[in-house]
The first five atom37 places (N, CA, C, CB, O) and aatype in JSON, in Angstrom:
{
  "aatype": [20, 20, 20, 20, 20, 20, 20, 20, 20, 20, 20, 20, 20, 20, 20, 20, 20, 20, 20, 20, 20, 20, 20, 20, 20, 20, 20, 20, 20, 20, 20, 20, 20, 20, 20, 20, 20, 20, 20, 20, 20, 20, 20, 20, 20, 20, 20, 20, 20, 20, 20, 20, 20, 20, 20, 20, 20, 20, 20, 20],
  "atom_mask": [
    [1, 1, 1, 1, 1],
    [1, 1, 1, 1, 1],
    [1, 1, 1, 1, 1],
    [1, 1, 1, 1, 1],
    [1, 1, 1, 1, 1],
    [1, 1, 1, 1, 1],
    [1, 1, 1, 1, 1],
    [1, 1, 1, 1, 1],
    [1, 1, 1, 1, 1],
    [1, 1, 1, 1, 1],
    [1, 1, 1, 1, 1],
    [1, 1, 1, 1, 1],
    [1, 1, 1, 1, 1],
    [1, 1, 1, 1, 1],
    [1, 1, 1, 1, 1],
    [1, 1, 1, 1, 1],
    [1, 1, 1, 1, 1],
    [1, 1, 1, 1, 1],
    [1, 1, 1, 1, 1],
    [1, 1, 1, 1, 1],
    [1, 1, 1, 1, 1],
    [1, 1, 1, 1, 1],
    [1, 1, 1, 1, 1],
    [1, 1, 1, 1, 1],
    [1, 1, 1, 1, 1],
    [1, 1, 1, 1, 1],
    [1, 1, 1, 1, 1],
    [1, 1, 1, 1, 1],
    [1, 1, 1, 1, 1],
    [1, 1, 1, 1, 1],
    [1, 1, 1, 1, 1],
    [1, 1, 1, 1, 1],
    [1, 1, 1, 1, 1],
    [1, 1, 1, 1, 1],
    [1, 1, 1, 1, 1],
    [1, 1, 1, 1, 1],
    [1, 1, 1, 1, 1],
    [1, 1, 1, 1, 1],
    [1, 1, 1, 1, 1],
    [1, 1, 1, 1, 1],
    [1, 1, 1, 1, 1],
    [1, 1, 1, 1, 1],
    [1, 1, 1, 1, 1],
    [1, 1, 1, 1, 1],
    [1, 1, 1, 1, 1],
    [1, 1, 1, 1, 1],
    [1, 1, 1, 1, 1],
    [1, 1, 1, 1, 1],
    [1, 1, 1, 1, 1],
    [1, 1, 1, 1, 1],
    [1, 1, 1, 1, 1],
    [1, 1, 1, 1, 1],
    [1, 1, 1, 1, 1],
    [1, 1, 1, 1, 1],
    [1, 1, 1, 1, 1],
    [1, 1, 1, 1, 1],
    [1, 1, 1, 1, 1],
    [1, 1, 1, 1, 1],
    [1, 1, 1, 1, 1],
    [1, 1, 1, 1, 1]
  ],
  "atom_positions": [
    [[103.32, 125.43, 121.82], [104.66, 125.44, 121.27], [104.7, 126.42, 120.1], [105.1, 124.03, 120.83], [103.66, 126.67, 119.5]],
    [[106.02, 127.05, 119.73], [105.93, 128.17, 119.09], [107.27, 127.84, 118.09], [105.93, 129.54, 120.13], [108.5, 127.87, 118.21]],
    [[106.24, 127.49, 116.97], [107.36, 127.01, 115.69], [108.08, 128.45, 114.86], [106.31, 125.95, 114.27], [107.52, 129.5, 114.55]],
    [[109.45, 128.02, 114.68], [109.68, 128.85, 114.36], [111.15, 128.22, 113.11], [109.74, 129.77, 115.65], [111.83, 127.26, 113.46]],
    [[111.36, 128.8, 111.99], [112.02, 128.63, 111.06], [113.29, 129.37, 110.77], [111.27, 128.71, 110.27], [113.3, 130.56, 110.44]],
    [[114.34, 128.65, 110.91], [115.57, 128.87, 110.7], [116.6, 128.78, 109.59], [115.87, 128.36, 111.38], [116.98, 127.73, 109.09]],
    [[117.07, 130.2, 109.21], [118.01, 130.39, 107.74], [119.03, 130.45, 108.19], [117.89, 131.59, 106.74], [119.11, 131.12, 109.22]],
    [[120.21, 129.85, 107.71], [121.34, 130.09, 108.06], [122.23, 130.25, 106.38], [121.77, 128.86, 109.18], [121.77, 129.86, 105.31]],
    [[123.6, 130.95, 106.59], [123.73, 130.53, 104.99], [124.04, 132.05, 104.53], [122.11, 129.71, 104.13], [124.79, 132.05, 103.56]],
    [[123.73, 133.17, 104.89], [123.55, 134.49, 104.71], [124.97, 135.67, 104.52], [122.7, 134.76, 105.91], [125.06, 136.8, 104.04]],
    [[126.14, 134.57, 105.31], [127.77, 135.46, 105.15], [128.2, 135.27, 104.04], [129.07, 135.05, 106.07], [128.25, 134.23, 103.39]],
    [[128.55, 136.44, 103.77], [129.08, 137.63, 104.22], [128.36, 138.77, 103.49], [130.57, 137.66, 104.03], [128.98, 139.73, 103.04]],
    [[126.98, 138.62, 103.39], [126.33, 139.55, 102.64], [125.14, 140.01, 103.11], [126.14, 139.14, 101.48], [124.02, 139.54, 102.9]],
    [[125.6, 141.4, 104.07], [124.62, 142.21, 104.8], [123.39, 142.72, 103.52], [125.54, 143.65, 105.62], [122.19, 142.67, 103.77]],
    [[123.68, 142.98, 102.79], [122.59, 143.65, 102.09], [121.58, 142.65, 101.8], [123.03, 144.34, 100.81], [120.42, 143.05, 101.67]],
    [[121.83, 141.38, 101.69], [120.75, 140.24, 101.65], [120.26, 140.01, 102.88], [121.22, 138.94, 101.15], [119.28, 139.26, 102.85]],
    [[120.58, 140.38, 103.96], [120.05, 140.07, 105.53], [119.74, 141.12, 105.14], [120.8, 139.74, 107.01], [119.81, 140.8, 103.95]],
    [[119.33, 142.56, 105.1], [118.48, 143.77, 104.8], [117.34, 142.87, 104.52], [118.97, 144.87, 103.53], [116.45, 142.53, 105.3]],
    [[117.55, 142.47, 102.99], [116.01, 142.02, 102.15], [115.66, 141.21, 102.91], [115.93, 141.34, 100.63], [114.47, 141.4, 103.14]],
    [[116.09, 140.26, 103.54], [115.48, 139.15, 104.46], [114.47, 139.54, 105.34], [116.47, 138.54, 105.3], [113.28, 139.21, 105.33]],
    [[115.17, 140.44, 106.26], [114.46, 141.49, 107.26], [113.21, 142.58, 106.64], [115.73, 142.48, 107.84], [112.05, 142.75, 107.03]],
    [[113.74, 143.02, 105.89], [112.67, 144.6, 105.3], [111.66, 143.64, 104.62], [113.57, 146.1, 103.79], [110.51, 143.55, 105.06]],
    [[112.11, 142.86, 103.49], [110.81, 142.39, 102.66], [110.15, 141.01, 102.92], [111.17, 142.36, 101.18], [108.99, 140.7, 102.67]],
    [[110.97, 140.36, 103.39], [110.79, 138.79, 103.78], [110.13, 138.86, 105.42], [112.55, 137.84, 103.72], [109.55, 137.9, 105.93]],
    [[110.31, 139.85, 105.92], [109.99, 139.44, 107.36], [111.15, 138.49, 108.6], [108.66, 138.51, 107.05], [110.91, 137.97, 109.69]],
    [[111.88, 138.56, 108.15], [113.4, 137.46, 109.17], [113.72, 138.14, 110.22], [115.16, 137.21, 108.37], [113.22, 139.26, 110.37]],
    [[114.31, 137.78, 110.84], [114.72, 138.65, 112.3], [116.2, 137.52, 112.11], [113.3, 138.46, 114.27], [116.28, 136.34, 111.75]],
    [[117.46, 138.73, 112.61], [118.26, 138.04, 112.82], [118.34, 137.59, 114.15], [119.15, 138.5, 112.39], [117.72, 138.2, 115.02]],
    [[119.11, 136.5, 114.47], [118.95, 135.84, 116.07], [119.8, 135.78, 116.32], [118.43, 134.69, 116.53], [120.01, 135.87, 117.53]],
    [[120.78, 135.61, 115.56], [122.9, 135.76, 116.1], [123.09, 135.97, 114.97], [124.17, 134.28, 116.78], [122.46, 135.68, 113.95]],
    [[124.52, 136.78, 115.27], [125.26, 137.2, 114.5], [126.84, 136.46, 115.35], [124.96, 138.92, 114.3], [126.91, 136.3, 116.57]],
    [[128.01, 136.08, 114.34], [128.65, 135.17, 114.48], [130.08, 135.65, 113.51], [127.77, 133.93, 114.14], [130.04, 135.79, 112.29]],
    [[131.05, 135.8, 114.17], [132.21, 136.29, 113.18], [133.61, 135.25, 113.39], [132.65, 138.08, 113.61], [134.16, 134.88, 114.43]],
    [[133.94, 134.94, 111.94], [135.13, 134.09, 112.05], [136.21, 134.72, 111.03], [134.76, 132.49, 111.71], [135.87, 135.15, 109.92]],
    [[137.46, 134.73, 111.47], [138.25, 135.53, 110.51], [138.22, 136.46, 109.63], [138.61, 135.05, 110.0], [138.76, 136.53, 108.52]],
    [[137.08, 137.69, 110.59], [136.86, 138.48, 110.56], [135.51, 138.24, 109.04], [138.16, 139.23, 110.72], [135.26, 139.24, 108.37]],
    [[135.0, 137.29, 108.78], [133.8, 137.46, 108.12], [132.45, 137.06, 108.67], [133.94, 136.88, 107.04], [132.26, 135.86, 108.88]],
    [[131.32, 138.11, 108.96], [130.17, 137.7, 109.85], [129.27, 136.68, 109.2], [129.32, 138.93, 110.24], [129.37, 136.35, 108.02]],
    [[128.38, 136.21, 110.05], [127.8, 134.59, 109.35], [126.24, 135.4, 110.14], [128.72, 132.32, 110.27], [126.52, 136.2, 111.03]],
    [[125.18, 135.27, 109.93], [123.89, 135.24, 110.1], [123.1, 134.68, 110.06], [123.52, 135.63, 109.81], [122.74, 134.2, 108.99]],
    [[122.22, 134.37, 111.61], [120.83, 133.5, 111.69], [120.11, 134.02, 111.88], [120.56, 132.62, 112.41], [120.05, 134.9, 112.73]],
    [[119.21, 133.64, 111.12], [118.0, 134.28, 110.86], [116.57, 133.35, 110.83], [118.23, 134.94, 109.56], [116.48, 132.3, 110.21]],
    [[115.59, 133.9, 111.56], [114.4, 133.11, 112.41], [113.09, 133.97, 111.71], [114.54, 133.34, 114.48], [113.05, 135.19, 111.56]],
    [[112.1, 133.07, 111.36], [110.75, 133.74, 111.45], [109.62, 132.77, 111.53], [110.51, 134.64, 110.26], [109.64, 131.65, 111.0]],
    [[108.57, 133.29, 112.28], [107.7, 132.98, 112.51], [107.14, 131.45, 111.18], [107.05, 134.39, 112.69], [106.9, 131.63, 109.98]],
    [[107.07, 130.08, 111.93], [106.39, 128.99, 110.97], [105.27, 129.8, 110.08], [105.58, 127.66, 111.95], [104.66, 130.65, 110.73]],
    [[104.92, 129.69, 108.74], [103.23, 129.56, 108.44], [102.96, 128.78, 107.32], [102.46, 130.97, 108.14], [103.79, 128.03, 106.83]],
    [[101.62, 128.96, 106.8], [101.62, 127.79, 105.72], [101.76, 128.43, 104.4], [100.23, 126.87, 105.72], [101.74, 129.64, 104.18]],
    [[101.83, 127.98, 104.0], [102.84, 128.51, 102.5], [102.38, 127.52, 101.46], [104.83, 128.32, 102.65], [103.1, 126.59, 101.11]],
    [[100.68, 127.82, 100.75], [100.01, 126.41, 99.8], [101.06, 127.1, 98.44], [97.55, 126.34, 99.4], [101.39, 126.36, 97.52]],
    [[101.31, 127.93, 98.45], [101.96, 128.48, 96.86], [103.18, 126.7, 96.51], [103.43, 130.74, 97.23], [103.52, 126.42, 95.36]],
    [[103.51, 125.99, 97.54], [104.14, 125.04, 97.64], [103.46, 123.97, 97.24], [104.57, 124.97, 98.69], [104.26, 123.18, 96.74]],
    [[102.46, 123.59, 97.22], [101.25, 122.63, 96.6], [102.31, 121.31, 97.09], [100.74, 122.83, 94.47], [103.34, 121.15, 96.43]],
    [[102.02, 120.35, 98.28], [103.09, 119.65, 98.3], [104.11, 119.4, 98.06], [103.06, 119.25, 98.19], [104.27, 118.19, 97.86]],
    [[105.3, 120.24, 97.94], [106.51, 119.65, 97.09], [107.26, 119.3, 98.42], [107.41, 120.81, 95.88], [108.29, 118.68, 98.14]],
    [[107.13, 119.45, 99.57], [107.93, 119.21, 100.87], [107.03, 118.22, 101.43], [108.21, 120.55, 101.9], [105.88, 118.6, 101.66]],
    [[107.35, 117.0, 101.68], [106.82, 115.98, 102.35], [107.28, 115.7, 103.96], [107.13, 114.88, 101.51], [108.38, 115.16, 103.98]],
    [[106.9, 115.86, 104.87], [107.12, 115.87, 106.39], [107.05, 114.64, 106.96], [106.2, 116.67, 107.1], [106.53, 113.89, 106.14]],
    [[107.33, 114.02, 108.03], [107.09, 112.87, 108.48], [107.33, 113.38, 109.77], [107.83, 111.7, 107.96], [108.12, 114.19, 110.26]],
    [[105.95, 112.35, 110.35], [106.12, 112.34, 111.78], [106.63, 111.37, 112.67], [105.14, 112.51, 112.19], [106.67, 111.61, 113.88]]
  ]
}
């Protein structure tokens, strides 16, 4: 299975989907327009991320 992490949240500001993409690594996955302002999802690859030292607790 191939985890993968989803941003949503990004309209109406292309130049922050740039940084997402160029420096962050994101791929957009749809693009989505409502009264004429675009909305963006954006996907990347799960990984582990210790700079977080537990602060996200998961349950299975």
């Amino acid at each position: 299975m191939s985890w993968r992490v989803v941003r949503h949240g990004t309209a109406p500001f292309p130049e922050l989907v740039r940084y997402y993409e160029k420096v962050q690594g994101w791929n957009v996955i749809r693009v989505a327009e409502r009264h004429e302002v675009k909305s963006y999802a954006l996907a990347r690859r799960a990984e582990p991320q210790p700079e977080l030292d537990g602060g996200i607790a998961l349950k299975n």
